[in-house]
C-alpha positions in Angstrom: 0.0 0.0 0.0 1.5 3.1 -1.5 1.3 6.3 1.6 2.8 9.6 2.1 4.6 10.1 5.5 1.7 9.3 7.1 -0.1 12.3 6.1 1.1 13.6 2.7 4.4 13.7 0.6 5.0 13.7 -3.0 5.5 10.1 -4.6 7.6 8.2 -6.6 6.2 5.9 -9.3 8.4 2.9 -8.8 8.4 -0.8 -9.1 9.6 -3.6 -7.1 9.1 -7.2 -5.7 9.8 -8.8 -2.4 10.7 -11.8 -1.5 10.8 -13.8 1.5 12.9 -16.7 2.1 15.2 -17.9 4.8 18.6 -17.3 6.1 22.2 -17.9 9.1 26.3 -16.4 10.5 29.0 -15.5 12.4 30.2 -11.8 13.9 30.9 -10.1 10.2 32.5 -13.6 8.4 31.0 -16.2 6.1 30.7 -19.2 8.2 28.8 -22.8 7.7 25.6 -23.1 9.4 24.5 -24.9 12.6 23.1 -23.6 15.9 26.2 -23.4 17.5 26.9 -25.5 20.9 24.4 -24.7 23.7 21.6 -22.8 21.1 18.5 -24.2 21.3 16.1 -23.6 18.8 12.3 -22.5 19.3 9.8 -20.2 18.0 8.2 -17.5 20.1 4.4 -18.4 19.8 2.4 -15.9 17.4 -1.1 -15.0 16.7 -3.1 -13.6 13.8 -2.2 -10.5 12.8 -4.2 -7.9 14.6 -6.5 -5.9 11.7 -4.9 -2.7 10.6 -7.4 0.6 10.9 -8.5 1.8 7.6 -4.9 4.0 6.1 -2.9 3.0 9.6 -0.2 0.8 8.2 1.9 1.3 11.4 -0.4 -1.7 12.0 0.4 -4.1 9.0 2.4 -6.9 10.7 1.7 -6.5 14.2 1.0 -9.6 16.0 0.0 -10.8 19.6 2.9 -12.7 21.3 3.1 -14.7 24.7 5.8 -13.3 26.4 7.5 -16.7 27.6 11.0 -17.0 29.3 13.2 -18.3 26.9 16.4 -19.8 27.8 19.9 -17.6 27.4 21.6 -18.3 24.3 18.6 -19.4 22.6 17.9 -19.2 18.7 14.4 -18.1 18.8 13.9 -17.9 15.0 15.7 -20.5 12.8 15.5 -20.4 9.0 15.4 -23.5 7.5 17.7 -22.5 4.0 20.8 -21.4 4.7 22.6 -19.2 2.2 26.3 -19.5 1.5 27.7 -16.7 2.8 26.0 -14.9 5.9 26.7 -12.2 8.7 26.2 -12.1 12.1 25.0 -8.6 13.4 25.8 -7.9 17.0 25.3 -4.4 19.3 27.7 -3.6 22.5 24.0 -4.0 24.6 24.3 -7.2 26.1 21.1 -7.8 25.9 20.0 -7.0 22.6 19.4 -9.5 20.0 22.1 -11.0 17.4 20.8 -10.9 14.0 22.0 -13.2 11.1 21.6 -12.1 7.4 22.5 -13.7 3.7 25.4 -11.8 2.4 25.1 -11.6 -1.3 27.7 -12.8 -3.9 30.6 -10.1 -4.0 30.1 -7.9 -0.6 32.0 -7.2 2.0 31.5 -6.7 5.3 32.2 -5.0 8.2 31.3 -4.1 11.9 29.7 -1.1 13.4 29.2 1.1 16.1 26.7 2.0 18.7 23.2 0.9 17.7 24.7 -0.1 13.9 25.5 -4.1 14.3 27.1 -4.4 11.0 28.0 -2.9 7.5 27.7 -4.3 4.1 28.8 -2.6 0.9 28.6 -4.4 -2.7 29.0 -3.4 -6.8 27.9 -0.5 -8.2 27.3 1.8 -5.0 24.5 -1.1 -3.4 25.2 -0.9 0.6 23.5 -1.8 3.7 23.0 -1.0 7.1 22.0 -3.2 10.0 20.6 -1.3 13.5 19.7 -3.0 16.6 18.1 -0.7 18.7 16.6 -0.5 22.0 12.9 1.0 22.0 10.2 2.4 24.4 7.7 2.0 21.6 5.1 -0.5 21.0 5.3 -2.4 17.7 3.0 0.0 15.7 4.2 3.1 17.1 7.9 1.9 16.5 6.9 1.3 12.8 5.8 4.6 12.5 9.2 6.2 13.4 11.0 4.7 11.5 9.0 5.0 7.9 8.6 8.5 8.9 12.3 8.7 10.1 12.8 7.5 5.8 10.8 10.2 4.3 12.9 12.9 6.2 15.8 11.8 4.0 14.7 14.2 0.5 12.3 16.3 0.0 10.6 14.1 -2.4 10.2 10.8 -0.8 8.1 7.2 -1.2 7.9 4.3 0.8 5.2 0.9 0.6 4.6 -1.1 3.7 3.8 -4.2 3.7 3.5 -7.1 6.6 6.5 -8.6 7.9 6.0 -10.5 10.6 8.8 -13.0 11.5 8.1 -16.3 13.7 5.7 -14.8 16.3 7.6 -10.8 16.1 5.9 -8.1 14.5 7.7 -6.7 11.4 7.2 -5.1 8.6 8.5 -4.9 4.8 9.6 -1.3 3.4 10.5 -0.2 0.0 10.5 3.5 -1.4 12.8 6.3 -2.8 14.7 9.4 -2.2 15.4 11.7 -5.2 16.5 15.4 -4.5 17.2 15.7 -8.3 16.5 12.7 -11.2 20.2 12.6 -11.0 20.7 12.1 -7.6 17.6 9.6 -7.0 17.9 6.3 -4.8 15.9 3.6 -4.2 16.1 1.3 -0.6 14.3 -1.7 1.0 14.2 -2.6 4.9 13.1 -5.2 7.0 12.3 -4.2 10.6 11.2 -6.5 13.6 10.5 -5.4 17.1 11.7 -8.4 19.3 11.2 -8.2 22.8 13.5 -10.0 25.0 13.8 -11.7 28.6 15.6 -8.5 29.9 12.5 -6.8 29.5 14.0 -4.6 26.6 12.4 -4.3 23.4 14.3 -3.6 20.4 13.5 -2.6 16.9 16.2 -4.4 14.4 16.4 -2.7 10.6 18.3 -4.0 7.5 18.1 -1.3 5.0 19.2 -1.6 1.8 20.1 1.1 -1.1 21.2 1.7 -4.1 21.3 4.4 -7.1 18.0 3.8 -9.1 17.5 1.4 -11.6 20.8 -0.3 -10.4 21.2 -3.7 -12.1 21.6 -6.4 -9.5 19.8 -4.2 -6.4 16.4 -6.3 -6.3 17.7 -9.6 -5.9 20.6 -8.3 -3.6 18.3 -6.6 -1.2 15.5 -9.7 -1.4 18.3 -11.9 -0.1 19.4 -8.8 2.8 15.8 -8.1 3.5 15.0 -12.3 3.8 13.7 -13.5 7.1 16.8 -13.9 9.0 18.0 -15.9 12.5 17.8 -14.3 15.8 19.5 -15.5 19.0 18.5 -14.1 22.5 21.5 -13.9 24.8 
């Protein structure tokens, strides 16, 4: 569903697909897959998503979750596809969430700082970003910030929301533009989940993906970034 920053911005005409698939890593390195010793995996029970008021899609993909204790160290979401090369995103919070993503074929990789987890640059001036934030908000309010957070980027700005929900979390899908001038346009997709964890912090993690318009290679590169991906609670 096409909006404008929640009350009215100019669009872009744009067209895109998303995909959603599986993925797994290790702090910033390809690695093979597996668990690791001690992780146990589960999945957080979920519920239907909760009806989104009529032009409100700072409620598409917010579900119900029973808060249970999970055990430390635990993989709470566990794609079953594993792509060759992934990446482990990681915070200095020791009690956020760790985050693993597919890497596409020929980027690199590289840590962060503060709330960033990781870095991720390819071809043809593609990158990504990776945050793992701690939030006060609720699910649909988080959501909110951060799409409108996007549309502050250029004064002519465009994003789509769909649901994203990720086993039992509430998350969304994002994909939009920036273009100050038609040569200086860009186009991005995210993936944001708000995970709650056994600290009692809530966190919003966003992969966001970018690229000059109309790069060759972006869609598929930020289907595979923007995937469902593997969180583990410490």
């Amino acid at each position: 569903m096409k909006l404008t920053r929640w009350t009215t911005f100019v669009l872009l005409c744009m067209a895109a697909v998303l995909v959603a698939a599986c993925v797994r890593t290790s702090q910033g390195v390809p690695v093979a897959g597996g668990a690791g010793p001690g992780a146990i995996t589960s999945s957080p029970p979920s519920a239907p998503t909760q009806p989104a008021q009529e032009g409100d899609q700072s409620r598409y993909g917010v579900v119900s979750t029973l808060r249970a204790p999970i055990p430390p160290n635990t993989v709470s979401c566990a794609r079953p596809i594993k792509p060759a090369v992934r990446m482990t995103a990681a915070v200095g919070d020791p009690h956020a969430p760790r985050i693993t993503v597919g890497v596409p074929d020929g980027w690199s990789m590289s840590a962060g700082s503060d709330d960033v987890g990781g870095r991720l640059a390819g071809p043809r001036d593609m990158r990504a970003t990776i945050t793992i934030a701690q939030t006060a908000l609720d699910p649909a309010a988080a959501f909110r910030k951060y799409a409108d957070d996007l549309m502050t980027e250029s004064a002519v700005s465009s994003v789509s929301v769909l649901s994203g929900q990720l086993c039992g979390y509430s998350g969304q899908k994002l994909m939009g533009a920036w273009s100050d001038t038609p040569q200086n346009a860009v186009e991005y997709r995210d993936r944001v989940v708000h995970i709650w964890t056994n600290s009692g912090n809530d966190y919003l993690v966003a992969v966001h993906v970018q690229a000059p318009t109309d790069t060759p290679g972006f869609d598929p590169a930020a289907a595979l970034l923007t995937d469902d991906f593997d969180i583990l609670l410490p």
